[in-house]
The first five atom37 places (N, CA, C, CB, O) and aatype in JSON, in Angstrom:
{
  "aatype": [20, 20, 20, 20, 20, 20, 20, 20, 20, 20, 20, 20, 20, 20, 20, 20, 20, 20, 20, 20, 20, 20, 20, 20, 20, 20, 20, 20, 20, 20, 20, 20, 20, 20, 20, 20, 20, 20, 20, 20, 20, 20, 20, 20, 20, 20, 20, 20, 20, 20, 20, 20, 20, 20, 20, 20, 20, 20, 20, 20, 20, 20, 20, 20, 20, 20, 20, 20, 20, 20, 20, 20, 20, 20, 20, 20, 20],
  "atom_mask": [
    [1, 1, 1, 1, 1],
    [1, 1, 1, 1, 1],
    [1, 1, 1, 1, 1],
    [1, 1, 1, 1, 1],
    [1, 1, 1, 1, 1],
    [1, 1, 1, 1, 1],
    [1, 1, 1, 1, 1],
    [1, 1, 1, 1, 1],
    [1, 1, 1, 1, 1],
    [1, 1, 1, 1, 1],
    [1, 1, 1, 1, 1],
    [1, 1, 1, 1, 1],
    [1, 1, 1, 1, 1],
    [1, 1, 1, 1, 1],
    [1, 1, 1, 1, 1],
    [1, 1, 1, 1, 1],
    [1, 1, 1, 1, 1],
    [1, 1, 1, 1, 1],
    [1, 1, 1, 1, 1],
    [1, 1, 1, 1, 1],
    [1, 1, 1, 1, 1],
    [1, 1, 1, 1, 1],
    [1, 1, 1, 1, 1],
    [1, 1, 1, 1, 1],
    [1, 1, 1, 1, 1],
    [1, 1, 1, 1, 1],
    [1, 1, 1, 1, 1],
    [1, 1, 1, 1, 1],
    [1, 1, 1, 1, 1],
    [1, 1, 1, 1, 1],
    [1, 1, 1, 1, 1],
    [1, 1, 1, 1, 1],
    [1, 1, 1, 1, 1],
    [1, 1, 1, 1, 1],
    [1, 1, 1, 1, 1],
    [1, 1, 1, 1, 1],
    [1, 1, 1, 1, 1],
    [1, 1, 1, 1, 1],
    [1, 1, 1, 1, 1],
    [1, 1, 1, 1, 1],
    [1, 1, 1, 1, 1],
    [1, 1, 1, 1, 1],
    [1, 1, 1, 1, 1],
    [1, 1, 1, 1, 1],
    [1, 1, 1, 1, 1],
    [1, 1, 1, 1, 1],
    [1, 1, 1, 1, 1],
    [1, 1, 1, 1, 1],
    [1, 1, 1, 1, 1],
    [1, 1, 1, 1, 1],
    [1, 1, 1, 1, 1],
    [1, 1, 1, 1, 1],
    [1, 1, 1, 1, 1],
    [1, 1, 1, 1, 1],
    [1, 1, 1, 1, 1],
    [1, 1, 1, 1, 1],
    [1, 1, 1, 1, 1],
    [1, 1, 1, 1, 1],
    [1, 1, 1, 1, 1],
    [1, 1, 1, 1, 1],
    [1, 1, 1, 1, 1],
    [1, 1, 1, 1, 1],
    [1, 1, 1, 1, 1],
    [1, 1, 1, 1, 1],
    [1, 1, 1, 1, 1],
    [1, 1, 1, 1, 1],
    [1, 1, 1, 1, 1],
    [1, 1, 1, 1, 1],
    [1, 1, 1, 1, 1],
    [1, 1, 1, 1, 1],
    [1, 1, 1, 1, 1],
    [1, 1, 1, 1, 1],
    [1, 1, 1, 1, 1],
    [1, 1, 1, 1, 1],
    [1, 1, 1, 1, 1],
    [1, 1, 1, 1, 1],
    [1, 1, 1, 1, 1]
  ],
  "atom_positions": [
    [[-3.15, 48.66, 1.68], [-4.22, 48.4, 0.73], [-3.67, 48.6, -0.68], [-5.45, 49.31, 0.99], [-3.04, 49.62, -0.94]],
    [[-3.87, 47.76, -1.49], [-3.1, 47.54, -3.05], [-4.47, 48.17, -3.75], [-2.59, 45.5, -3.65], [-5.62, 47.97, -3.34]],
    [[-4.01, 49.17, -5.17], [-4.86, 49.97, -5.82], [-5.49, 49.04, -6.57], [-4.3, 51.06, -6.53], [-5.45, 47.89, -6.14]],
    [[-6.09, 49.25, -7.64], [-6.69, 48.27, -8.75], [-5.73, 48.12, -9.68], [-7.98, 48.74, -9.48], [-5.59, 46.96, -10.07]],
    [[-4.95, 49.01, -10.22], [-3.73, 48.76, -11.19], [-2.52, 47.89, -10.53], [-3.1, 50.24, -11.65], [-1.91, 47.22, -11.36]],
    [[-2.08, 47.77, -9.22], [-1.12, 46.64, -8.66], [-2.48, 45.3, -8.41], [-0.12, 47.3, -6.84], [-1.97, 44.21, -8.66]],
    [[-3.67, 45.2, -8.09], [-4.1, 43.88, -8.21], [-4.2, 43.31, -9.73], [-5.43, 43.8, -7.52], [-4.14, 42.16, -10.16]],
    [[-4.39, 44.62, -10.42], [-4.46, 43.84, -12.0], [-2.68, 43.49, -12.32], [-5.27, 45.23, -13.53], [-2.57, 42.49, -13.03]],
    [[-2.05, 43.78, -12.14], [-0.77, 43.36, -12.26], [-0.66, 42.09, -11.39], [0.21, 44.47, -11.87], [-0.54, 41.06, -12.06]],
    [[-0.68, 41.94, -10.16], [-0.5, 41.11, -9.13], [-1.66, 39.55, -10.0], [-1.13, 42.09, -7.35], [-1.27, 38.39, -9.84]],
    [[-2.61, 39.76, -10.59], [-2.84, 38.73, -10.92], [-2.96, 38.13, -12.64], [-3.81, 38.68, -10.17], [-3.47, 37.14, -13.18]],
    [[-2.29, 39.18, -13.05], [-1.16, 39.11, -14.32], [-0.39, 37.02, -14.44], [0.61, 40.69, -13.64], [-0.28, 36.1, -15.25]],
    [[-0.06, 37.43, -12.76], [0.79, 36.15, -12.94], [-0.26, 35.04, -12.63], [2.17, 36.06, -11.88], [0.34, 33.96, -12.7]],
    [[-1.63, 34.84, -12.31], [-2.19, 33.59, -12.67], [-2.86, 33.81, -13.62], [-2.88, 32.93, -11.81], [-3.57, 32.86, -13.94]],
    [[-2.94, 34.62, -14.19], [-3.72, 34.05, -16.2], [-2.89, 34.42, -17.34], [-5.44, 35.01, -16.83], [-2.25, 35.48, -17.3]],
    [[-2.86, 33.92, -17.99], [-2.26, 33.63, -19.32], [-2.7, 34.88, -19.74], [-2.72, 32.29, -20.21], [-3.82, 35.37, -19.65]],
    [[-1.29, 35.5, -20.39], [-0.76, 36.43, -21.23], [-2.12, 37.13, -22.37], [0.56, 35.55, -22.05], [-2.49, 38.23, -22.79]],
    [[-2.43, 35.96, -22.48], [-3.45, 36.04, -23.88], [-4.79, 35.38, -23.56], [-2.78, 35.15, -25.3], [-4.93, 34.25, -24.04]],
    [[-5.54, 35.73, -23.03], [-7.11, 34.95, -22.88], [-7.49, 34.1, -23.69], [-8.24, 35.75, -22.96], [-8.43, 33.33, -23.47]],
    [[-6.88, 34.12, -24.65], [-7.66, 32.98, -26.17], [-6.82, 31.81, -25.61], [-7.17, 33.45, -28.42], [-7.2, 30.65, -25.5]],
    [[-5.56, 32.35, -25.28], [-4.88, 30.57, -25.25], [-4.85, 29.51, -24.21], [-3.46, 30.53, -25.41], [-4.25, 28.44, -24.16]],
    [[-5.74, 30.15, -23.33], [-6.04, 28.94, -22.33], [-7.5, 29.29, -21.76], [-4.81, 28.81, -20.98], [-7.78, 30.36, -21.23]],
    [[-8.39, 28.22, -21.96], [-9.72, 28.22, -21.42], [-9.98, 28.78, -20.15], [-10.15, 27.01, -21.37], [-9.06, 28.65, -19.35]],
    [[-11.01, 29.39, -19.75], [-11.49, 30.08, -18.5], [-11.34, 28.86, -17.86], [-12.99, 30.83, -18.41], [-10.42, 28.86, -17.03]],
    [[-12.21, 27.37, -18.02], [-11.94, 26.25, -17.1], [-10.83, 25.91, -16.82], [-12.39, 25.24, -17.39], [-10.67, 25.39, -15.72]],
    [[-9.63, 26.09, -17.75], [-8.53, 25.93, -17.2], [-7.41, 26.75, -16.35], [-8.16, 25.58, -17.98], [-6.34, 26.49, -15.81]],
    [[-8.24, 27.86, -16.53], [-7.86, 28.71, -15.51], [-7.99, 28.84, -14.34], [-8.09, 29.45, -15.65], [-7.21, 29.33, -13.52]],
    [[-9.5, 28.19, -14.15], [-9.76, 28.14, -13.1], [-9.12, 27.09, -11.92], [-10.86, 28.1, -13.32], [-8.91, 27.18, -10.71]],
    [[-8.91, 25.95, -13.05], [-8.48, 25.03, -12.29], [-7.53, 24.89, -11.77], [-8.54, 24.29, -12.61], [-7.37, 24.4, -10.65]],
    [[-6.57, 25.37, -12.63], [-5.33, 26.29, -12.05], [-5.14, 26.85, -10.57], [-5.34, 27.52, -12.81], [-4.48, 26.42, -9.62]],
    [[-5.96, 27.97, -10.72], [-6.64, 28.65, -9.31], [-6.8, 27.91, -7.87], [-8.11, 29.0, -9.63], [-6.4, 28.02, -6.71]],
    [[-7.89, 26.84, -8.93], [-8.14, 25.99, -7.03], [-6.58, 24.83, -7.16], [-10.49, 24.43, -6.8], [-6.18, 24.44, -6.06]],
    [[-5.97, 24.44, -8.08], [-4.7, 23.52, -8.0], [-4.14, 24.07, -7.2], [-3.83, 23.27, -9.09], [-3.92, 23.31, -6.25]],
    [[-3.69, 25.25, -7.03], [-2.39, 26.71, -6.71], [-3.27, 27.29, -5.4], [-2.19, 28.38, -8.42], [-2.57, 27.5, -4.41]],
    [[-4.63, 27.58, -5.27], [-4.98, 27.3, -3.71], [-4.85, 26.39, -2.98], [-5.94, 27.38, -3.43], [-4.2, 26.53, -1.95]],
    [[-5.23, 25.64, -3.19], [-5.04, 24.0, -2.56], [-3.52, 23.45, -2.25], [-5.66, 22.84, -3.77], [-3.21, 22.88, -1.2]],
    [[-2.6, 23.72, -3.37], [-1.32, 23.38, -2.82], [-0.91, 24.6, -1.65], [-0.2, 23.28, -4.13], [-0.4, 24.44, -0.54]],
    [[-1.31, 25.74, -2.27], [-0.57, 26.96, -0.92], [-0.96, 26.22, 0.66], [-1.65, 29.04, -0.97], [-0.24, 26.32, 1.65]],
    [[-2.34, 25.45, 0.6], [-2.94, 25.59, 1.92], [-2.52, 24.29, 2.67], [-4.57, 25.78, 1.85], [-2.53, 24.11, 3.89]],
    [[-2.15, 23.45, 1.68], [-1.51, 22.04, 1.8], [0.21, 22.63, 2.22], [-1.71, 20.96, 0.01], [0.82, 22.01, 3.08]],
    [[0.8, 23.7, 1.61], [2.3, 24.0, 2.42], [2.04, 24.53, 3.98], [3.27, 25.38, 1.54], [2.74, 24.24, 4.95]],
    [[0.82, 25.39, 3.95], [0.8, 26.05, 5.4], [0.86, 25.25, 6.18], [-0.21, 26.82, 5.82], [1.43, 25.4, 7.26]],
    [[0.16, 23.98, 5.75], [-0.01, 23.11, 6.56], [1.11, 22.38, 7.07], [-0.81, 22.42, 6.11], [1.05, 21.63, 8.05]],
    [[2.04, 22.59, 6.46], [3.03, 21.75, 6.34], [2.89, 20.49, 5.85], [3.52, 21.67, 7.33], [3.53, 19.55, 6.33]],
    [[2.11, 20.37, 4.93], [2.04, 19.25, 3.85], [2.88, 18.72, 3.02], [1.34, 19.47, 3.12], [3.14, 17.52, 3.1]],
    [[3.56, 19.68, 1.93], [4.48, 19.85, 1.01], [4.91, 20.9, 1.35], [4.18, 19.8, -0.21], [4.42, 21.78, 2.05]],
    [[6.3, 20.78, 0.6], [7.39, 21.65, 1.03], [7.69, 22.79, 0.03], [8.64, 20.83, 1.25], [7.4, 22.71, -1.16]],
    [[8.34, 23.92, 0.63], [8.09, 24.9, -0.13], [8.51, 24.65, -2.15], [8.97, 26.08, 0.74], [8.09, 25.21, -3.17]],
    [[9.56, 23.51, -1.88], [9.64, 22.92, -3.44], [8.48, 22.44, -4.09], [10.54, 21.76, -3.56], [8.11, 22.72, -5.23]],
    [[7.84, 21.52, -3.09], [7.02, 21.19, -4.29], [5.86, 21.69, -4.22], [6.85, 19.88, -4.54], [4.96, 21.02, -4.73]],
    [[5.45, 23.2, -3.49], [4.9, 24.17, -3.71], [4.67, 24.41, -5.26], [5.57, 25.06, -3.05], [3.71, 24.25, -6.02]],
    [[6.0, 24.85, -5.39], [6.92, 26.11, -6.26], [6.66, 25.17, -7.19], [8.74, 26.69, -5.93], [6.33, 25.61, -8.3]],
    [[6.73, 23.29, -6.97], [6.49, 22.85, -8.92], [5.66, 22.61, -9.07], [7.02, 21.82, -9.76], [5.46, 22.18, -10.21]],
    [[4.62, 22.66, -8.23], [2.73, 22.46, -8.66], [2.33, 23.97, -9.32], [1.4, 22.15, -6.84], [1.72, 24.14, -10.37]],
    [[2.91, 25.15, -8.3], [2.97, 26.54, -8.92], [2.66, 26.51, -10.64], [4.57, 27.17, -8.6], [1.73, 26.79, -11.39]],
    [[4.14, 25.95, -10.74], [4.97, 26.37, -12.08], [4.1, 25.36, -12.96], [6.91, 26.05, -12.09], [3.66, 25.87, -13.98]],
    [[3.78, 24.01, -12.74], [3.22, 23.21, -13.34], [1.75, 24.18, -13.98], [3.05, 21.93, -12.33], [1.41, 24.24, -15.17]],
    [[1.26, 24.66, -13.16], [-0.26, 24.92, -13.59], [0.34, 27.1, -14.49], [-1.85, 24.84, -11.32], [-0.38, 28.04, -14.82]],
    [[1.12, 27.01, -14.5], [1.51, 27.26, -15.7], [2.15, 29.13, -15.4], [0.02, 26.9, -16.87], [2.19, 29.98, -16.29]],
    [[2.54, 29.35, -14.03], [2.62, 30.45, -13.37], [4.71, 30.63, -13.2], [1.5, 30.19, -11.74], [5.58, 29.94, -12.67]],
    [[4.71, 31.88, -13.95], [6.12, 32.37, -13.86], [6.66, 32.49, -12.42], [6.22, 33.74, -14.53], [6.64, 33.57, -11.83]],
    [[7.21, 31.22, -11.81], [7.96, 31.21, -10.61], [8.88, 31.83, -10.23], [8.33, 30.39, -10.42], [9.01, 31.95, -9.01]],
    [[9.85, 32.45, -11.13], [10.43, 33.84, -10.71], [9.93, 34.93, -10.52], [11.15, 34.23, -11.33], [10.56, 35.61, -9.72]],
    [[8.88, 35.48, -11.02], [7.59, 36.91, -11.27], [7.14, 36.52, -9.86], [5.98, 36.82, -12.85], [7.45, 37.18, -8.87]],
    [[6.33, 35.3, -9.84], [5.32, 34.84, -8.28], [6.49, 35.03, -7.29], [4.55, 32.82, -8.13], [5.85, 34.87, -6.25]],
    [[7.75, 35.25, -6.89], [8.76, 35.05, -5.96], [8.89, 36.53, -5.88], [10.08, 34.12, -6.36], [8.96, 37.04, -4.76]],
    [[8.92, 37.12, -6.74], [9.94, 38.39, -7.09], [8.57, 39.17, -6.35], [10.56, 38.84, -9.17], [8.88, 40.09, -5.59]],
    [[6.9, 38.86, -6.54], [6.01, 39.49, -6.09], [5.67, 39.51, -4.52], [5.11, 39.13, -6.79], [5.3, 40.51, -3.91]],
    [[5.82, 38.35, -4.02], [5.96, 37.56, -2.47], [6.93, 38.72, -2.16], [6.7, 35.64, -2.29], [6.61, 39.55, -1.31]],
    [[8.05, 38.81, -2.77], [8.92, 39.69, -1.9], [8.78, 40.86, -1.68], [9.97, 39.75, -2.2], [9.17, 41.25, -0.58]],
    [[8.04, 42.08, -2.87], [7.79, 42.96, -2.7], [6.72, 43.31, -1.87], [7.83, 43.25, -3.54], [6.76, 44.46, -1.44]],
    [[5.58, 42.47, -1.47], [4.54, 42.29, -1.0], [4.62, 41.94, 0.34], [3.97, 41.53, -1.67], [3.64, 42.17, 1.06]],
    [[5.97, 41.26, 0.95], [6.61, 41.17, 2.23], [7.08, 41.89, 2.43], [7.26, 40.45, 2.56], [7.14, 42.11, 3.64]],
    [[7.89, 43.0, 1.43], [8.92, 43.75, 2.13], [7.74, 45.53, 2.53], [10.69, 43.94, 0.71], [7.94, 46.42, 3.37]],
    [[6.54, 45.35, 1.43], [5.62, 46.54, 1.95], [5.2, 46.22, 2.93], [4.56, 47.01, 1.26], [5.02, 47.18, 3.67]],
    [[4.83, 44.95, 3.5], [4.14, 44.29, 4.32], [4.59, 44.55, 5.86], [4.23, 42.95, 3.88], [3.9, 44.89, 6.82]],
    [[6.15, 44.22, 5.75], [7.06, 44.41, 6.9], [7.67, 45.65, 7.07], [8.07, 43.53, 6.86], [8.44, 45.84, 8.02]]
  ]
}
């Protein structure tokens, strides 16, 4: 179970640095873009690349989101 200070970090990496510089709607949309592709890879839809450039497209630090997967697998496992 992750505290409130690692989920506020953990979702650090889908909103922008600064709240003023990107709209809540575009945040959101973000959100369901970056759900929708994750559920489209499970599926084996798209591949973990073009995961990773719809990720990065909607505006999410793809090394930070990798570097978090891992720590989050390796508590996990």
């Amino acid at each position: 179970m992750i505290n409130a200070d690692q989920l506020k970090d953990r979702m650090r990496l889908w909103t922008p640095e600064r709240f003023d510089e990107v709209s809540v709607e575009e945040t959101s949309n973000n959100l369901i873009i970056c759900g929708e592709a994750l559920s489209d890879f499970f599926s084996l839809k798209i591949t973990p690349t073009e995961y990773l450039d719809i990720v990065e497209s909607c505006g999410v630090n793809v090394d930070e989101y990798l570097e978090t997967i891992n720590e989050n697998l390796y508590d996990f496992l």
